[in-house]
C-alpha positions as CSV (number, residue, x, y, z in Angstrom):
1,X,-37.5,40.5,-29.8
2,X,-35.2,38.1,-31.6
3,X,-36.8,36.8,-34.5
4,X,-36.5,32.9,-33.5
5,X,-38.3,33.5,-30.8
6,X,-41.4,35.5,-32.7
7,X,-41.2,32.4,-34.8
8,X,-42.4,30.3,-32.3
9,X,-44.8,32.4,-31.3
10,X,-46.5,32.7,-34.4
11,X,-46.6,28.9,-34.4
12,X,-49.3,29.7,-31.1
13,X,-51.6,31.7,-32.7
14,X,-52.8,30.1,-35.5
15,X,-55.6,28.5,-34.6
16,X,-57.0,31.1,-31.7
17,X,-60.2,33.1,-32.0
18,X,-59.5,36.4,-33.4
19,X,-60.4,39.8,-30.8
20,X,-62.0,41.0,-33.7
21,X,-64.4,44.1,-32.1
22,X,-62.9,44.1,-29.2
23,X,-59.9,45.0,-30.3
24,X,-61.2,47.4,-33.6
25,X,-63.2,49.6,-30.5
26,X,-59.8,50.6,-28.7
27,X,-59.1,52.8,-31.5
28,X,-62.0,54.4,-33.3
29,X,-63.8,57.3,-32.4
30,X,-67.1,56.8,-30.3
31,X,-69.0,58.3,-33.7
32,X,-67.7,55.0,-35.4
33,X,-69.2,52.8,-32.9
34,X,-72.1,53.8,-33.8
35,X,-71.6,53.7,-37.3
36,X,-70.6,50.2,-37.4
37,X,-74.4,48.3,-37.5
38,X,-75.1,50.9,-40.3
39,X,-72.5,49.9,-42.2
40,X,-73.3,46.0,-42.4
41,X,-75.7,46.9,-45.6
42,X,-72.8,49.0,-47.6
43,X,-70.2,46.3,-47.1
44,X,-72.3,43.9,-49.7
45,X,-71.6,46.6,-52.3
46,X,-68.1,47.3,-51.1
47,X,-64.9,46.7,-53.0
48,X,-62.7,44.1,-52.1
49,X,-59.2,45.0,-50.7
50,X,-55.9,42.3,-49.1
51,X,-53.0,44.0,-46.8
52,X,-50.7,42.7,-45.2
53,X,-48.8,42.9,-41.8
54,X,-45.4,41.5,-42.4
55,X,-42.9,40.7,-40.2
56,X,-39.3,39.8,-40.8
57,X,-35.8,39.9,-38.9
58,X,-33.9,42.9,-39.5
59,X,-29.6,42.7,-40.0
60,X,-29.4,42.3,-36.2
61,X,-32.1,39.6,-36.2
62,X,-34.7,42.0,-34.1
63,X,-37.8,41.6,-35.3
64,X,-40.1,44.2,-37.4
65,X,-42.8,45.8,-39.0
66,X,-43.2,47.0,-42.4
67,X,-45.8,49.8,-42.7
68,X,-45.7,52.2,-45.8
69,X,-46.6,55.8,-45.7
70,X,-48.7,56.8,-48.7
71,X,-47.9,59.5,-50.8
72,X,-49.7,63.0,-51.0
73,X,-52.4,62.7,-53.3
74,X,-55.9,63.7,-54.6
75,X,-57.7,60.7,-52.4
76,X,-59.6,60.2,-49.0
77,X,-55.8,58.0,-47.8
78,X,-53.8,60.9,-48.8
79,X,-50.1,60.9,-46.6
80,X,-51.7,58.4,-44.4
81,X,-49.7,55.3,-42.6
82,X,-50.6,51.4,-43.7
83,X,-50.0,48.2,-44.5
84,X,-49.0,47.2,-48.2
85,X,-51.7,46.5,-50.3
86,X,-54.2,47.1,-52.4
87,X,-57.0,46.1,-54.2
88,X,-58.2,42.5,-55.9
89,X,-57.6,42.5,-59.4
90,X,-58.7,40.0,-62.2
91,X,-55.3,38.4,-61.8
92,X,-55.4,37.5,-58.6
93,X,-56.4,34.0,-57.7
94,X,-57.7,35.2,-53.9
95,X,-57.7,38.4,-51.5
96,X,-54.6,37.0,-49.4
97,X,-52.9,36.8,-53.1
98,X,-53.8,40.3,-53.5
99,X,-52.1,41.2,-50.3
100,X,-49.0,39.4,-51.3
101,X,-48.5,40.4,-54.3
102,X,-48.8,44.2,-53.7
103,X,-46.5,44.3,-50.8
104,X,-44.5,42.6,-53.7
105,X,-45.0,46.1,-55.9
106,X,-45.2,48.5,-53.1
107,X,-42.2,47.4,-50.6
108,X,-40.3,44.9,-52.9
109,X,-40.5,41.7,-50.8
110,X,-40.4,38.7,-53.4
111,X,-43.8,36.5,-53.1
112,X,-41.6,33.7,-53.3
113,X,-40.4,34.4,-49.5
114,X,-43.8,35.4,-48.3
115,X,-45.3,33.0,-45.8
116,X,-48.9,34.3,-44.7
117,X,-49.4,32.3,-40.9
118,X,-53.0,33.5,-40.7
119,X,-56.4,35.9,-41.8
120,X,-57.2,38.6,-39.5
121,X,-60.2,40.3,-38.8
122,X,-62.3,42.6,-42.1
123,X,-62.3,45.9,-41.6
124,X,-64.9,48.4,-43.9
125,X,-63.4,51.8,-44.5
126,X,-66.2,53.3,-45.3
127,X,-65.0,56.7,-47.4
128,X,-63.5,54.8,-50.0
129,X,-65.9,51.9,-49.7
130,X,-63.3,49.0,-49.3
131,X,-63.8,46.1,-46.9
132,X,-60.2,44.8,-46.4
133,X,-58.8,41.7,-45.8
134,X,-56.3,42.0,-43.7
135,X,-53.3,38.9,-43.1
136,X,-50.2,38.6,-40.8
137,X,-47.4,37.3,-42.3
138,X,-43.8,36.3,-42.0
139,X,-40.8,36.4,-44.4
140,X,-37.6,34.6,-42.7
141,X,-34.8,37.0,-44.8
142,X,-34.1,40.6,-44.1
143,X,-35.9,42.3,-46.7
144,X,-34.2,44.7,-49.1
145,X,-36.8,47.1,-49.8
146,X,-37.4,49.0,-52.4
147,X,-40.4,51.3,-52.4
148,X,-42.9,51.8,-55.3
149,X,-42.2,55.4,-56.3
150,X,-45.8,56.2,-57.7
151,X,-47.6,54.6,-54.6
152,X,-45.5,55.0,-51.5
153,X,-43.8,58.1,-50.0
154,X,-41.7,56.2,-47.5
155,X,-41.1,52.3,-45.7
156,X,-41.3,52.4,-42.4
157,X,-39.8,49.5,-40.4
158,X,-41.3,49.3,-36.7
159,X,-39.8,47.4,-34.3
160,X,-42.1,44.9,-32.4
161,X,-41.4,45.7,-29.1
162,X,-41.7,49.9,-29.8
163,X,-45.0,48.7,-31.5
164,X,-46.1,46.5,-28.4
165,X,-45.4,49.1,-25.9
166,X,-48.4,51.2,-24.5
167,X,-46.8,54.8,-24.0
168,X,-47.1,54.6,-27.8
169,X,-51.2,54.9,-27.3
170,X,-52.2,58.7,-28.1
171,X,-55.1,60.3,-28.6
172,X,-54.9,63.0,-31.6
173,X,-57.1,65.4,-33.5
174,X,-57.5,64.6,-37.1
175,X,-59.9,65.8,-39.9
176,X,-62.1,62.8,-41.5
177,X,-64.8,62.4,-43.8
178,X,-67.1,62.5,-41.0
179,X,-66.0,65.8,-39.5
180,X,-64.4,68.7,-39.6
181,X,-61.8,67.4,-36.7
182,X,-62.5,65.2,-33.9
183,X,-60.1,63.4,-31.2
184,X,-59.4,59.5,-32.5
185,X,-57.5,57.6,-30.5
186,X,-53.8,56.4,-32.5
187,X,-50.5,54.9,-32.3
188,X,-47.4,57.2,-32.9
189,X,-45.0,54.7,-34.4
190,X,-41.3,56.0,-35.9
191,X,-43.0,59.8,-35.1
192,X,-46.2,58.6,-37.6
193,X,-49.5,59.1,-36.0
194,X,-50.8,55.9,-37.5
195,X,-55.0,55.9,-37.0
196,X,-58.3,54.9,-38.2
197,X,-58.8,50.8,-40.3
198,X,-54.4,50.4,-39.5
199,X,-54.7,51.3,-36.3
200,X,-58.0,48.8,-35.9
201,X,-55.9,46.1,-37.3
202,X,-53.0,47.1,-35.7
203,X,-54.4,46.7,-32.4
204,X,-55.7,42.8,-33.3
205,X,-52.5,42.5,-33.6
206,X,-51.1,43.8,-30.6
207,X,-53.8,42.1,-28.6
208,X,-53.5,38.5,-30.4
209,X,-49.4,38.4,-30.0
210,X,-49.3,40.7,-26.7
211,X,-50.5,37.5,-24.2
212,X,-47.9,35.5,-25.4
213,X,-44.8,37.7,-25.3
């Protein structure tokens, strides 16, 4: 999609009640369901988290996607697929300044050219006890990126359209904190099996920009 045209499109949703669980329960696992009402006492504790789903024209003016694929580490989001991020620190001013300025550190996108167009729905992730913020945003120049080598393995640019299209819904065997291995529904983006809080937010997404396309 030509990036002029998402433009105008972002203009439309705005102001529109958020999908929020409707959405989030297309991709977790029926266990997680469940687990949900539980969880409404932990997320008092919880620590606070911003990401944010940027999207920007690419040299051909298509429009994309910047997720970031984490490196291999000692932690529960080991190698895993998301949004740049991270968590609130004493210098930020907000959560959605959090968001922007880590996709700052991880990806390289100056803050200055960061336009966040709206919140999206909180999602807990409950084996590293964040509730996360996420925000969609837009910045109107093609980005060069440059990846935080301590924090992120790999950018991964995603083009809308690949991202919107449903033959890119799978179902895949993972192992969680929860179980040894169970079936979660996912999204294989770029050949990344993408699942879990992204993949929540990731379908708000889909489902709040999908109606108007």
């Amino acid at each position: 999609m030509d990036f002029d045209r998402f433009l105008k499109l972002t203009s439309k949703i705005k102001n529109i009640p958020l999908p929020a669980e409707s959405s989030h329960f297309k991709m977790v696992p029926p266990f997680r369901r469940a687990l949900m009402e539980a969880q409404k006492e932990a997320i008092k504790n919880a620590k606070r988290a911003g990401v944010l789903a940027l999207f920007y024209p690419d040299i051909n003016k298509a429009t994309k996607l910047v997720l970031i694929l984490r490196k291999t580490y000692n932690g529960v989001h080991s190698a895993q697929v998301g949004f740049p991020g991270g968590k609130l620190e004493n210098q930020d001013d907000s959560i959605e300044a959090a968001a922007v300025r880590e996709t700052f550190e991880e990806v390289g996108v100056p803050i200055k050219t960061i336009e966040v167009i709206r919140e999206l729905s909180q999602v807990y992730i409950p084996p590293s006890n964040f509730y996360v913020q996420p925000f969609l945003g837009i910045t109107k120049y093609t980005p060069s990126f440059v990846k935080q080598e301590e924090e992120v393995e790999a950018i991964i640019e995603i083009d809308l359209l690949h991202f919107l299209d449903d033959s890119i819904l799978i179902s895949k065997k993972v192992s969680t904190s929860y179980s040894i291995e169970v079936e979660v529904p996912a999204f294989k983006l770029n050949g990344h099996i993408v699942w879990g809080a992204t993949a929540m937010m990731l379908s708000e997404i889909k489902d709040l920009l999908k109606p108007y396309m």
